[in-house]
N, C-alpha and C positions, 0 to 999 in steps of 0.2 A: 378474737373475731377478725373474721377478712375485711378488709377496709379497699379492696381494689372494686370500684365500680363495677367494671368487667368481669369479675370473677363470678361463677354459679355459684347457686345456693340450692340447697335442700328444705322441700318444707317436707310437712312431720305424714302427711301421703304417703311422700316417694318422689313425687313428680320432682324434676330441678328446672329452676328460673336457669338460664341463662348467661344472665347480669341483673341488678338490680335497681332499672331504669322501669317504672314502672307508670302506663300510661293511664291515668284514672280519670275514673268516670267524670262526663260531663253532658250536662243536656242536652241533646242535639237540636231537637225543632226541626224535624224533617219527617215524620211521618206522616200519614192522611190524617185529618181535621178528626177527632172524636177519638183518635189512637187504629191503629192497626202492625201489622207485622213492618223489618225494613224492607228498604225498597231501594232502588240504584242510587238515590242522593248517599246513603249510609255506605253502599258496596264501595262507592266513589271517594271520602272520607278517610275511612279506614284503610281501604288498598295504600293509600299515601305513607300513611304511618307504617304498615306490613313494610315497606320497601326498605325502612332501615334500621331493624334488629334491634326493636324495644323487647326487654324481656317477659313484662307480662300488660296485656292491657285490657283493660275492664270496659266495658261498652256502659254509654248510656243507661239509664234507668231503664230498664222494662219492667211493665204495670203488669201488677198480677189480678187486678180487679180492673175491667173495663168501665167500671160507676165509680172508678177515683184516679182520678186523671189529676195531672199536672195541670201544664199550659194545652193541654187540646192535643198537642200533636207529639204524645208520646207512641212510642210502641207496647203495645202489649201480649200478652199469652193470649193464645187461641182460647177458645172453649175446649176443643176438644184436640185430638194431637193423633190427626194422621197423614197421609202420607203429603198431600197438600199443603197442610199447616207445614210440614216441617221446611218443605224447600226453601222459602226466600229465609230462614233459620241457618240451613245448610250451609248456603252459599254465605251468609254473614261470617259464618266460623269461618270459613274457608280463605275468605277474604282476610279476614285477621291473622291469621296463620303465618300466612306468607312462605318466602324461604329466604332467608341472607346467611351467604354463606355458610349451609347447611344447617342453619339453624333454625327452629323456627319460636314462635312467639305464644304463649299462653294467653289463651284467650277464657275471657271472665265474664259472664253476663250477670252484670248486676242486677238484681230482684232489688223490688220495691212495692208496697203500699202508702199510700197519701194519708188513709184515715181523714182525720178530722181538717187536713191543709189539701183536699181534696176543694178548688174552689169555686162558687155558681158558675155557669153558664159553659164552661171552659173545661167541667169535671165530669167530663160521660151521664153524669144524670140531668132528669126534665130540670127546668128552671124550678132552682128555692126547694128542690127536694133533697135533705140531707144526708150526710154522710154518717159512715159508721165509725165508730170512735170506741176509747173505753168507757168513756166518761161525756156524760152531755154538758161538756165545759166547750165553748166557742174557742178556737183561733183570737188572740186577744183581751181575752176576760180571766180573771180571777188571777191575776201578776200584780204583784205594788208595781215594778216599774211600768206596767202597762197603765195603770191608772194616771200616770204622769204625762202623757200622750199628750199632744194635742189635737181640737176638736176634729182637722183635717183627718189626719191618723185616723182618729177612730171610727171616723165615719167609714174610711176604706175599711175597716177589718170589719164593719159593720155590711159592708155591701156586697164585700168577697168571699165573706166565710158565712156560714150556716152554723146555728146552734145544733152538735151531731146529734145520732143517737145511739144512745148503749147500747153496748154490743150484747146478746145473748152468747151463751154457752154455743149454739150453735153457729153462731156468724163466728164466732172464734176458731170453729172448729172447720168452718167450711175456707174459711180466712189460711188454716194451716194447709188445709188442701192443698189451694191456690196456689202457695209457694212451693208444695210437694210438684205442682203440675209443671212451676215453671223450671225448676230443676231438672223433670224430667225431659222436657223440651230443648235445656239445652247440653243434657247429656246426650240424648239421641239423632242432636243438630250437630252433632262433634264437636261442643266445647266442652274446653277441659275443667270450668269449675263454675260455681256464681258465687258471687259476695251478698251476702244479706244487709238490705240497707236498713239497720239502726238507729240512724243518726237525722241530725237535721227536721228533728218533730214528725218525721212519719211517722206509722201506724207502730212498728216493732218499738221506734223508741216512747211511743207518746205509751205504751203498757210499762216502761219504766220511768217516768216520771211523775214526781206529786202535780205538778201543773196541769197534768190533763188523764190524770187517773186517782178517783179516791172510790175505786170498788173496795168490797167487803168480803168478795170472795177469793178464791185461790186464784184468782190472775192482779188482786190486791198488789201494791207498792211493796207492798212489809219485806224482809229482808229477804225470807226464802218463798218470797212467791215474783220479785221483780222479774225475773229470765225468766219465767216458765214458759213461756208465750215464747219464746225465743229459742229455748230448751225444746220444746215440742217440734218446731218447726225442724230445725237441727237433727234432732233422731230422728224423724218420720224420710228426713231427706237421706241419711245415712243410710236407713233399711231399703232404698230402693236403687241406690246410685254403688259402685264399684267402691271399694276403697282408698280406690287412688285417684277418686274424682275432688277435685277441689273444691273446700268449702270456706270463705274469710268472712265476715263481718266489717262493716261500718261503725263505729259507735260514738257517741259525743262523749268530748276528753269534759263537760260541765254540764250545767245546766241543766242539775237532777233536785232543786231548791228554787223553795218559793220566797224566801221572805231571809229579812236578816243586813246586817252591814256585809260588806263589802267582802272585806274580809274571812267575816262569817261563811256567808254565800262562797267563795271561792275553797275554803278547808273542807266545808261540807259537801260540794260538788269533787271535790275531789276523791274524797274517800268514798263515796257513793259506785262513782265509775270506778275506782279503785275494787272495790268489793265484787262489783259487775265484772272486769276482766277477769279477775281470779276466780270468778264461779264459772264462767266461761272457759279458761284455761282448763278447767279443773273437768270437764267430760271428754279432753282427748279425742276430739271431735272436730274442731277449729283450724286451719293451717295456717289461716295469716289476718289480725287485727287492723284495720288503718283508724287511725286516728284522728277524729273529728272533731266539730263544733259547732254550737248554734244553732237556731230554729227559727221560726216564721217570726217568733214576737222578738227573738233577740240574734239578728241575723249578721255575728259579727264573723261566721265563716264567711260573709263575703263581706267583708272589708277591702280597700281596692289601692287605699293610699294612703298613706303620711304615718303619723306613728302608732296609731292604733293596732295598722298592720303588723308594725313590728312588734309592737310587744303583747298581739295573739301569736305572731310566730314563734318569739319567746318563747310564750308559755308552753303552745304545744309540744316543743324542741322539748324544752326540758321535763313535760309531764312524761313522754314516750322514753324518755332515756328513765326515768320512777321508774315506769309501767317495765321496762326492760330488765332491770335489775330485779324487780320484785318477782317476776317469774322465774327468771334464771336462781332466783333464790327458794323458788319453790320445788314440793316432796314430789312434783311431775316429772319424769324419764324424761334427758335432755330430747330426743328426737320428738315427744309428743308438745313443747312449746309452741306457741306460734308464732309466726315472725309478724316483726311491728312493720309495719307502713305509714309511713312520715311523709304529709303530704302539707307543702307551701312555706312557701319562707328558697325554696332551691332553684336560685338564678344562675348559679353558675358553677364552673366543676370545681373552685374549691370547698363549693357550701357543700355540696354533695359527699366532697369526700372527710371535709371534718365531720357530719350526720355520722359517716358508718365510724370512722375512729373514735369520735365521740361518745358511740353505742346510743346516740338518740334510736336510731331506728337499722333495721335489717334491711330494708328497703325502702327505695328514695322513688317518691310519687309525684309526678310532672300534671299537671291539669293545665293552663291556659301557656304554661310554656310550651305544652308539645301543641297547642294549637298556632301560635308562633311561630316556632323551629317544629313542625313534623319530623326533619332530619336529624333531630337532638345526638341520639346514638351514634350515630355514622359519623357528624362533625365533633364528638368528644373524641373516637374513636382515630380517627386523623389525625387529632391534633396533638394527642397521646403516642401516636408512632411518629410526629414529624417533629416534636419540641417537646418530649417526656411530661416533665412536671412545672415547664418554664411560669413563675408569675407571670409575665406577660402578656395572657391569656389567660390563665388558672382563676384571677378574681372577674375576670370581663365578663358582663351578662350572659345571656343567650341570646336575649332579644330584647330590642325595645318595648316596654310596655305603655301602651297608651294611656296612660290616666290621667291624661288632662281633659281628654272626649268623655272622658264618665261626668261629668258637669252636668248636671242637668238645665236647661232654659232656665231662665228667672221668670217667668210665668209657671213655672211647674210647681206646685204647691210645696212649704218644705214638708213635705214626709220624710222622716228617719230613712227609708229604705228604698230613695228614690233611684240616687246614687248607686247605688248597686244592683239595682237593675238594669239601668241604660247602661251601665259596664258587662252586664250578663249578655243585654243584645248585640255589642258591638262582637264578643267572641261568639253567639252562634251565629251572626251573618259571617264573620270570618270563615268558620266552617264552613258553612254553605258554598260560598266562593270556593276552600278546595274544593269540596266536593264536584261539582259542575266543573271545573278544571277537568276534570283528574274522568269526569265523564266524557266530556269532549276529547280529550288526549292522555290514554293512561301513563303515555312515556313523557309527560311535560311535568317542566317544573312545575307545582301551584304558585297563584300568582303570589305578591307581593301584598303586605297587610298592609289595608289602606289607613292611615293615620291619618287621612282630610277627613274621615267620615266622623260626623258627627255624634253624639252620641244619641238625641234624638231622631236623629234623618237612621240608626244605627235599631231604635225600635222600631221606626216606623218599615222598615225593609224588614224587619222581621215576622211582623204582623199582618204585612202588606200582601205577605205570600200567601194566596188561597188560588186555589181553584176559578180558573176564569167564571164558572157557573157563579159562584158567592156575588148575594145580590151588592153592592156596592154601599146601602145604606147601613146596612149589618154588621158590616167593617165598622161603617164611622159610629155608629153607633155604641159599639162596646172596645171602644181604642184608647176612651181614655181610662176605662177600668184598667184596659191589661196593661195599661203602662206602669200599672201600681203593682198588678200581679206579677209582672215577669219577672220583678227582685228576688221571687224568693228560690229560684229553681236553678241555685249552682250545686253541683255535682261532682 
């Protein structure tokens, strides 16, 4: 296996990365209010990153159901897809593209469905009308550990989420559409692939979990009916898109078990997802997995600090380096594997380059570092021609990470999942700030991450952003909901 950062790779298309610096999705918070297409805060954003020769970067979630929204201000798929729709699409690829030094940067539009973490007021439908799901199990209910809550907690999962409703044959079937459309949207906007997002208790992964699927029909949990829903989507995208259009996945590295010790719970989540990659490897369909974690009720993908962090990062490290060996040991043609994506836990270039020596993963996934150092690549890239492999830099971060502003007030209730929210606001205000940077002066630095901003004053700038018209009571109104909401949307 090549271990040089720098070096291209081949996925199982045709298409080649580059290097395997890979910039992954993250929520932005910049579209219009209800979801709509991007618009110059994203062209702004992005161009920043284009300037220094990341080798593949995956955009934000885009909604492929306008009635299941995140936080309000996602982007979504048109209805329909012509010439109109496609521009401000166009110019996104084009923007990510870039050129550095003849190279340019694979661009990935991440697809997504919310399903049942689709939440009131904020989720493209009227108020308290529900969302579709597999299973009419709430956000929160029917988990032992959620039963352990306390009363604040539950109340918020009581005020945020909707009991959904089951899906028919048909919503499934209009549901695989949906992802058909967004695919084709951003085949025909000139991006070169999407990632299907899996993971994180959306719609694709909540059809393979017992937590929030106990159908009886053929999209049932049972061993060969889990991917179908996922399978379906996969071929129907395959029959309309090139061969050499990129197709990766999302998927949680756990949290396919309801009940059990500890222990339990972690062998059975594991061979679950275990069985899940190898039936996914296994239709030669796939070019590249990342490897995730967590959901709405057990949101330890956004962990932010102390050792928790470390030993999710642990685990993932060492689950992808499993998942790694397990394929390469599988009866699939080495060119038809898919390459692993290992995202968190990689602050610095030597973490980076023991991942690839180590064979945890094929490619190394950047999220709140490349919001940090945008310039990640170009300053590895330097410091690699001006001091080779010196330690003296080789263990040094990237960048400071703020987690002492993830703190939430002591007036802030303690919710489980507060803390990782007010850390989620402080990097999409960060964004922001490129962005309008990089709008006012495309040839300037972006600015400097503020590290006085608080982590409250850090939602509230987040939230704050409407449209002059937004009556000013409406804000206050539902502000201190979202402060509970916006935990759950790292990406």
């Amino acid at each position: 296996m090549d271990c040089n950062v720098f070096n291209p790779v081949d996925l199982p298309c045709g298409r080649t990365i580059q290097n395997r610096l890979v910039k992954t999705a993250m929520y932005e918070h910049m579209a219009n209010f209800s979801g709509g297409p991007p618009n110059e805060f994203h062209y702004g954003l992005y161009s920043e990153w284009a300037k220094h020769g990341w080798g593949m970067t995956l955009t934000g979630n885009v909604q492929v159901s306008p009635h299941h929204l995140t936080l309000g201000r996602d982007i979504v798929v048109p209805p329909t897809l012509n010439a109109e729709d496609f521009k401000p699409f166009k110019r996104w690829a084009e923007v990510i593209h870039g050129t550095v030094d003849g190279t340019r940067t694979l661009a990935i539009m991440q697809l997504s469905h919310a399903g049942r973490q689709s939440a009131n007021f904020i989720g493209g439908r009227l108020p308290f009308v529900p969302p579709l799901a597999p299973s009419s199990i709430r956000v929160g209910a029917g988990h032992t550990e959620n039963r352990e809550r306390g009363a604040v907690s539950d109340l918020m999962f009581h005020a945020l989420f909707q009991v959904p409703t089951e899906m028919t044959t048909l919503d499934i079937l209009y549901v695989q559409s949906s992802f058909v459309r967004g695919a084709l949207l951003a085949y025909k906007s000139g991006f070169d692939g999407v990632q299907l997002h899996a993971a994180h208790g959306y719609l694709l992964a909540q059809f393979m979990s017992p937590k929030s699927n106990v159908r009886n029909d053929k999209y049932s949990v049972a061993s060969e009916n889990a991917t179908r829903l996922l399978f379906e989507v996969v071929d129907a995208i395959r029959k309309v898109v090139p061969a050499t259009f990129i197709i990766g996945i999302k998927i949680n590295s756990a949290d396919y078990v309801t009940s059990g010790s500890t222990e339990e719970v972690s062998q059975e989540g594991e061979r679950r997802v275990m069985d899940y990659i190898r039936t996914i490897a296994s239709w030669g369909a796939i070019d590249f997995i990342e490897i995730s974690g967590g959901d709405y009720e057990k949101p330890d993908f956004m962990a932010c600090r102390g050792s928790r962090k470390t030993d999710r990062q642990a685990f993932f490290a060492q689950f992808s380096r499993t998942v790694m060996k397990d394929l390469y040991r599988s009866p699939l043609p080495f060119p038809s594997v898919p390459l692993i994506l290992l995202t968190g836990g990689l602050r610095s270039h030597s973490h980076l380059q023991a991942a690839l020596m180590s064979k945890h993963a094929d490619l190394l996934g950047i999220g709140r570092g490349a919001v940090l150092c945008p310039d990640l690549p170009k300053i590895l890239r330097l410091q690699l021609q001006n001091s080779g492999f010196s330690s003296t830099w080789a263990d040094r971060p990237f960048a400071h990470e703020p987690e002492a502003v993830f703190r939430a007030s002591k007036w802030v209730p303690s919710v489980k999942l507060i803390g990782a929210g007010v850390g989620t606001a402080w990097y999409t205000t960060r964004m922001r700030d490129i962005a309008v940077s990089q709008i006012k002066n495309p040839r300037a630095e972006p600015p400097p991450a503020d590290y006085n901003r608080g982590g409250l004053v850090a939602v509230f700038k987040m939230w704050a952003w409407f449209d002059s018209r937004m009556a000013l009571i409406w804000v206050v109104g539902i502000f201190s909901v979202l402060v509970v909401a916006e935990v759950f949307y790292q990406y």
